[in-house]
N, C-alpha and C positions, 0 to 999 in steps of 0.2 A: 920310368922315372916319375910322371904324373902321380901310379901308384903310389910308389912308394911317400909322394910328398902328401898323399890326401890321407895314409896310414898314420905317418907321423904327428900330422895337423888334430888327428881324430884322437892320436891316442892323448896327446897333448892337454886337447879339454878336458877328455876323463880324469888327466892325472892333478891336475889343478881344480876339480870339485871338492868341497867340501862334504865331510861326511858326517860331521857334528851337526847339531839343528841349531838356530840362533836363540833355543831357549829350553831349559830340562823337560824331556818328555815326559819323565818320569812323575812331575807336578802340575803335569796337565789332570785338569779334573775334568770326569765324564757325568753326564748329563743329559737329559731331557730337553727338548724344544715344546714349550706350553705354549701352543694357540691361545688368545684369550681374545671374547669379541661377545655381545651386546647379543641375548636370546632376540633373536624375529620376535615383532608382535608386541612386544613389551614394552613399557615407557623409555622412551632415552634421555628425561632430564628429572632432577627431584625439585618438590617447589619447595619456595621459599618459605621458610618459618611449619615445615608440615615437617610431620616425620611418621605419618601415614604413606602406605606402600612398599613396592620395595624396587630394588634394582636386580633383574636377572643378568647372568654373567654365565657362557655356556665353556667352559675348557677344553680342549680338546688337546689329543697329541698329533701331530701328523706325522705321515706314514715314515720312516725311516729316517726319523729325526731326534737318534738321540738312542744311550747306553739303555735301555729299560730293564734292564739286567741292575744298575746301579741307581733305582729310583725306589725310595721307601713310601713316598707321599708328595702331594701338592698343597699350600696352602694359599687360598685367596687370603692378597693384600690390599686393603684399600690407603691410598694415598691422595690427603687431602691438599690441596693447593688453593691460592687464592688468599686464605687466611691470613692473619697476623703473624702466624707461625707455620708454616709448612707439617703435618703431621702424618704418621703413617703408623698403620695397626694392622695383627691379622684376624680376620672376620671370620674364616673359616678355615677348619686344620683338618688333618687325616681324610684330604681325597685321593682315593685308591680306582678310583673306576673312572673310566673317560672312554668318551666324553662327556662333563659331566653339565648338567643344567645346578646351577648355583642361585639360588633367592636369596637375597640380602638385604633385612630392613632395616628401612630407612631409620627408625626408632634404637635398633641395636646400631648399627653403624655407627652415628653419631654420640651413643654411650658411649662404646668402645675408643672414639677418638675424643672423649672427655669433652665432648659439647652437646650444649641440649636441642638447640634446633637448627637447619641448615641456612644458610644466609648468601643474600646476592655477591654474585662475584666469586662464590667458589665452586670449586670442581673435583666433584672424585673422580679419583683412576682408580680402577683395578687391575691388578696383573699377578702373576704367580711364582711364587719361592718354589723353587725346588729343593727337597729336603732328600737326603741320600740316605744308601743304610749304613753308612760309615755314621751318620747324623749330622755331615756338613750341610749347609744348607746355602744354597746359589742361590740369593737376593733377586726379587725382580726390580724389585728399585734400594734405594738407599741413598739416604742427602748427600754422602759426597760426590757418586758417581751418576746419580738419577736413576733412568730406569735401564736394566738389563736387557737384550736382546732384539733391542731397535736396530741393529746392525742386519737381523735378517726380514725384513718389510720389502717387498717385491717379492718373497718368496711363495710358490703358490700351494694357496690349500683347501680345497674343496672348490675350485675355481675362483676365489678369490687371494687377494693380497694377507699374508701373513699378518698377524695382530699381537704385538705384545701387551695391548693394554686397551681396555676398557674402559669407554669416557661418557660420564654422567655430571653434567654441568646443573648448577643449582640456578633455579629463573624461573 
């Protein structure tokens, strides 16, 4: 009797699982996990009013994190904060090799985000779009939702803590 009540009990849960997902698998997009974190050795703030130097920025993928099958490119995005205006640009397109050591100066940087010198109280990020070969491209950051992939930070990689972004405060 026992049997047969823990048979019944068992088949019970099985037949009450759902076997739909709670959301189309079918429009899940695959993707890349970009480490992104500040070269060793290099300055980690830009001064004020210079736009001499530069910012290194090293990319990396870590090990089994992501479709690479469905990766065309990575491009470094710099996101300025602080500002009057929040601004974001990309500084560098079509990285195919990783991990990579990225130089970004300070002189271009600041062209591209349509200002001429940097100033107290701001802060670039960097972090990385993933760009597919479909030519969708998964945002590292974007104003409505901020930045992409803070969900995975505790994750570990090369013995440290996961980095979705790169920070070079201006002082």
């Amino acid at each position: 009797m026992y049997l047969m009540a823990l048979v019944a009990v068992t088949l019970s849960i099985f037949a009450s699982c759902r076997k739909e997902l709670p959301y189309p698998i079918d429009e899940v997009k695959r993707g890349v996990l970009i480490d992104v974190s500040r070269v060793a050795g290099t300055p980690d703030s830009i001064a004020v009013g210079q736009t001499t130097g530069s910012c290194h920025v090293k990319l990396t993928i870590p090990e089994l994190q992501g479709d690479h099958s469905s990766l065309s490119h990575a491009q470094l995005l710099a996101v300025l904060t602080g500002a009057p205006v929040d601004a974001a640009c990309v500084v560098v397109d079509n990285i195919v090799n990783f991990p990579a050591d990225v130089p970004v100066s300070v002189a271009d940087l600041y062209g591209k985000l349509g200002l001429s010198v940097p100033a107290q109280g701001e802060v670039v990020h960097f972090t990385a779009n993933v760009v597919l070969k479909s030519g969708e491209i998964i945002p590292g950051w974007s104003q409505l939702t901020g930045f992409n992939s803070w969900a995975f930070v505790g994750w570990q990689v090369d013995g440290r803590e996961y980095s979705y972004r790169a920070t070079y405060p201006v002082k």
